[in-house]
N, C-alpha and C positions, 0 to 999 in steps of 0.2 A: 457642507464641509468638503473642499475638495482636496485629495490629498492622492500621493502616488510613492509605491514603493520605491526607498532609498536607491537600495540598489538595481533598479530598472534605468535602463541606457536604448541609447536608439536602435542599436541591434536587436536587442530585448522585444522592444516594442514592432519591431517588424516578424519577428520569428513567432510571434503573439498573435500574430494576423494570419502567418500563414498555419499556426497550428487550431485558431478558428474557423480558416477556411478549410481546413482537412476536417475535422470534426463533422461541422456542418455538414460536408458533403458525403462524406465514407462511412462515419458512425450515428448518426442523428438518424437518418432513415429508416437503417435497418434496428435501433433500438428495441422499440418492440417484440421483434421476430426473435431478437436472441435475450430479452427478458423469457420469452415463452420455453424458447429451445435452453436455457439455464447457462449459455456458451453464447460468446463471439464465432462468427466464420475461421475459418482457417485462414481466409487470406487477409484476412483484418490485419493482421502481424507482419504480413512483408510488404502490404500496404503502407502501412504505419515505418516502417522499415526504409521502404523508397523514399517516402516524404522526409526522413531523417527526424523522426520521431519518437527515434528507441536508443537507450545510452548516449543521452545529450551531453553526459558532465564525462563520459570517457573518451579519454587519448585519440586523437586521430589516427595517432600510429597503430592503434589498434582497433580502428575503423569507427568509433566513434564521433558523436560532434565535435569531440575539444572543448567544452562549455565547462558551466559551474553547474552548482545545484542551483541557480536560480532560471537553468532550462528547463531542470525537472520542476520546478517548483512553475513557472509558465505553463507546464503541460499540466500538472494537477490541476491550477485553478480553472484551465480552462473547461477538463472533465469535469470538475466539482460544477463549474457553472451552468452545464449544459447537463447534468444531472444522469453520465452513464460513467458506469462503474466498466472501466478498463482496466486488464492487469499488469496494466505497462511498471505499476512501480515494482513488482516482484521481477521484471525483468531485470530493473536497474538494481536492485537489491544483492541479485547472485552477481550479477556484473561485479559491480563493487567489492564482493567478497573475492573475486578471480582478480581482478587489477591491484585488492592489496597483498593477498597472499600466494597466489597463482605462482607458477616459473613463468618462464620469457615462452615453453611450448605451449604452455595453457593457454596462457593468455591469449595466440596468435592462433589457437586453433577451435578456441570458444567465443569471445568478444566479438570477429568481423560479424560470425554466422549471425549471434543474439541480436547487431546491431541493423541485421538486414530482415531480421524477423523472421531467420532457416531456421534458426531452435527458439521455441518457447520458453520462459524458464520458472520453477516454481522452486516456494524453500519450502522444504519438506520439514520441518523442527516438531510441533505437534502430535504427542499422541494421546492417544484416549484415558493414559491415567498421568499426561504430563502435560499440562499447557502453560500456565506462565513459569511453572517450577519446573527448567529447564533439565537441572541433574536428575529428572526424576527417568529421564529418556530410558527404553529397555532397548530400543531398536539395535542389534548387535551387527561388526562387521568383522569378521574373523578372518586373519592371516592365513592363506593358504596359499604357499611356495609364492609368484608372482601377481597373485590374484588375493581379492578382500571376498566373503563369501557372505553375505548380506540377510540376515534373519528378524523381521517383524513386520509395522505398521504406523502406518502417518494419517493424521487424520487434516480435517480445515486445509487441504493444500490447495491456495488459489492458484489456476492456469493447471490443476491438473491433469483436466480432459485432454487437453492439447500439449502438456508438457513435452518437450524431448531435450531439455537439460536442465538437470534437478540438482538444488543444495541441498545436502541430508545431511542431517545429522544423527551420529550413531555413536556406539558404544565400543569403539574398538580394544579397550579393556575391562570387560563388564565386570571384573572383579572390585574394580579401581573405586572409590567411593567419592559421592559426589560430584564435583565437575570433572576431578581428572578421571582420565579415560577417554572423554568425549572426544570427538574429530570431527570433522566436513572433508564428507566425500561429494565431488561433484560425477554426476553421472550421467549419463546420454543413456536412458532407458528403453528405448526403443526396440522392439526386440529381445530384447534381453530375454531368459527364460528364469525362471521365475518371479518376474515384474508382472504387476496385475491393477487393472483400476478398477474401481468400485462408481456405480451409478452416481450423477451429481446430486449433491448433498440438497434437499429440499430446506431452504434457509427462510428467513423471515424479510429479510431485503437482500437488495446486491444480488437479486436475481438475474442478470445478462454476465456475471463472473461465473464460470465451473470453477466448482470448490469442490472435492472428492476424498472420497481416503483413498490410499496407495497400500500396496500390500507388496513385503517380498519375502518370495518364499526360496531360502537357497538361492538368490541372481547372486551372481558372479560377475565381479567387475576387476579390472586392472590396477593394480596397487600404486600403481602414477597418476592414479584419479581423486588419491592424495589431496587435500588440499593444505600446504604448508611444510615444511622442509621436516618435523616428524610429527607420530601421534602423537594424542592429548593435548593439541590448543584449538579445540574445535571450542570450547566455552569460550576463552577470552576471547578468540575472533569474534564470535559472536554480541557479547558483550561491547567489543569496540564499535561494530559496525551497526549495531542495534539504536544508536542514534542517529544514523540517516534514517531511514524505515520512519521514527517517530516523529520526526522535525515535519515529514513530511504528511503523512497523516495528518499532525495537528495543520499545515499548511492546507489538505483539504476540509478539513473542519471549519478552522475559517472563512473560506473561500465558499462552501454551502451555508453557512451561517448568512452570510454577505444575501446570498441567493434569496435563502431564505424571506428576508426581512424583505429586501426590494420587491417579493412574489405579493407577500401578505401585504405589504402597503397600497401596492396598487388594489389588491383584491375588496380590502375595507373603504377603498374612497368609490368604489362601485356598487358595494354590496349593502342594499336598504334594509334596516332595520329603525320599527315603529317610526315610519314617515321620515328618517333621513338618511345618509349613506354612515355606514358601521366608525370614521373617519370623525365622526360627530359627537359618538361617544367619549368623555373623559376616559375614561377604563382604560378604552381602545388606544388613543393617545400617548396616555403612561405607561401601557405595555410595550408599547412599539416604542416609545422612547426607550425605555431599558434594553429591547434589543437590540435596537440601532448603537446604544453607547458600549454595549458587552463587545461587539461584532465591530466597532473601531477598536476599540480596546486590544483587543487580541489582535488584529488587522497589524497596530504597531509592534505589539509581543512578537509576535512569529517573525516581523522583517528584523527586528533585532536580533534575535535566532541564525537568521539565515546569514546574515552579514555575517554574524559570529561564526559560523562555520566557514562562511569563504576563508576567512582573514586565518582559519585554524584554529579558533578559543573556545568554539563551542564546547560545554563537557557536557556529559555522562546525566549529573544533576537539571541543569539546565533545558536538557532536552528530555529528561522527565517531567520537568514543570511543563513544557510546551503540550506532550502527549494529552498530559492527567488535564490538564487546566482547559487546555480549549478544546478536550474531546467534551467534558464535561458543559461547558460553557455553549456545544453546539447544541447535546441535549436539550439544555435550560429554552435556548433559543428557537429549535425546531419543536417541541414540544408546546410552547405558546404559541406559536403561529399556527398548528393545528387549532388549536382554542379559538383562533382568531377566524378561523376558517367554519367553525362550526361542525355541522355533519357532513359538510362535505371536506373536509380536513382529512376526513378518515376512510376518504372512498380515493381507490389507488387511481383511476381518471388523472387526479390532480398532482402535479408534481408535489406541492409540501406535501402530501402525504406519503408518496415514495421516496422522497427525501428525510422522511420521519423513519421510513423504518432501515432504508438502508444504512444512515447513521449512525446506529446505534451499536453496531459493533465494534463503531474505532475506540470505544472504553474499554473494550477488550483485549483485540489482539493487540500483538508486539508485544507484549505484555499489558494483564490487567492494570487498570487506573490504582487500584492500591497498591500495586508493587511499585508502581513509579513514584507513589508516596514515600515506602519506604527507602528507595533511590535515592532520594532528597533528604528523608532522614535523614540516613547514614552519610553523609555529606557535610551535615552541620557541624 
């Protein structure tokens, strides 16, 4: 079956090439090296930056591509394909958060840098007794005269090691219950005196992303670091922009799933078992039929998604089912193809097996696959 996403056009399809020719050439090499070091290079980012590989779908007036999300969604599948974990989408992530709610200084004095790869950026939301139950946040930012005075800790923050501009989110009225209270402060960390990072989190995949906890004790930041004209709409930003994040996740879900099944087919039409190649087997056949139909399946889901978001109709619901449905779906899918692999399935050598375990998280973050349940619930 040949088939190609709707919304792919001939610009699309060249900007495709040359973001597999950067891959190939700048991140494929040194993969290895920064699975081992738990971090990309430093220069990986203005690398990535030069090539015009960072904030595709932001403004050009504010040094962005001027693209849609189907730039970013071009860059995910071609990571997803080539099987390294970059954190280019938390870069797009805070972006997004600074172009919807930013003034006209933020915007022009954070977007060029992010979009040249001078600041890293990570969202900081996470901590250790709050992960999809977002109100549950302790991290406090207190008003003092022209400055916020910033008390606690973040944990899972991808791009931390190299972070130097962060989306937090904090408690700037810890009294307040529930969501309100919450705010996004964006912050250029660097120096700052009481910011601190913590060694990279030893994880189970997505070993070449630094993921860290952050820790601040007493920093001090400028009350114009603000993010939104006052406090208390750090949830609902949150909430609104929490469906780009998911759409695209599930976009790399897909997109490994895709990998997946193309790795394992070839592998069974080589691999002999009791006198003929593994391809021979029925079992073998009907598994790999099921994957290959899940894995068109979602293929279309997800470009209906994304249209849906150009066009503006994407909601809230909709991109819960995208998250729950085809993180769950890559699972189902990377999980037989180990099967299919055998013992060598489960020796990291072979990509489906590093594809197995890095995987596994996107049922996780953005919020856990059950909360996206309920998302959809409460929709009906």
């Amino acid at each position: 079956m040949t088939y190609e996403s709707p919304w792919m056009n001939d610009e699309l399809r060249m900007f495709r090439k040359t973001v597999r020719r950067f891959i190939q050439e700048e991140f494929s090499p040194h993969q290895a090296r920064w699975r081992q070091q738990h971090r990309p290079d430093a220069e990986a980012w203005t690398k990535a930056g030069a090539a015009g590989l960072l904030l595709t779908d932001i403004p050009e007036e504010y040094g962005g591509g001027g693209g849609t999300i189907a730039h970013e969604a071009v860059i995910a599948e071609e990571l997803a394909q080539s099987g390294i974990n970059f954190g280019s989408l938390n870069q797009s992530i805070v972006a997004h958060y600074i172009l919807a709610y930013g003034n006209d200084e933020q915007k022009k004095s954070w977007l060029p840098r992010m979009a040249r790869g001078e600041l890293v950026a990570a969202i900081a939301m996470t901590e250790a007794g709050a992960g999809s139950d977002l109100q549950g946040i302790k991290t406090t930012a207190v008003r003092d005269g022209s400055s916020y005075v910033i008390n606690g800790s973040k944990t899972f923050v991808t791009n931390g090691w190299h972070c130097s501009i962060l989306g937090l989110a904090v408690k700037t009225d810890p009294k307040a219950p529930g969501p309100r209270g919450i705010s996004l402060i964006i912050v250029e960390p660097k120096n700052l005196s009481g910011y601190s990072i913590g060694a990279p989190l030893e994880k189970v995949g997505m070993h070449e992303q630094d993921t860290c906890e952050i820790f601040f004790d007493g920093m001090r930041v400028p009350a114009s670091d603000l993010l939104g004209a006052s406090e208390g709409s750090g949830f609902s930003q949150m909430m609104t922009q929490l469906s780009y994040e998911r759409l695209l996740i599930a976009l790399a879900s897909v997109a490994t799933a895709e990998r997946a099944v193309l790795i394992t087919t070839k592998y069974v039409k080589k691999r002999m078992a009791f006198g003929a190649p593994l391809i021979e087997l029925q079992n073998t056949r009907f598994k790999l039929a099921e994957c290959k139909t899940e894995s068109c399946i979602g293929r279309v889901f997800i470009d209906n998604c994304i249209q849906d978001f150009i066009a503006g109709r994407l909601d809230a619901a909709a991109a819960a089912m995208a998250k729950y449905w085809l993180t769950d779906c890559e699972g189902r899918i990377l999980d037989q193809c180990v099967q299919l692999h055998g013992g060598y399935g489960y020796m990291t050598e072979y990509p489906v097996a590093r594809m197995w375990a890095d995987s596994r998280v996107r049922r996780i973050y953005a919020g856990a696959n059950e909360v996206m349940k309920e998302i959809i619930g409460c929709s009906l």
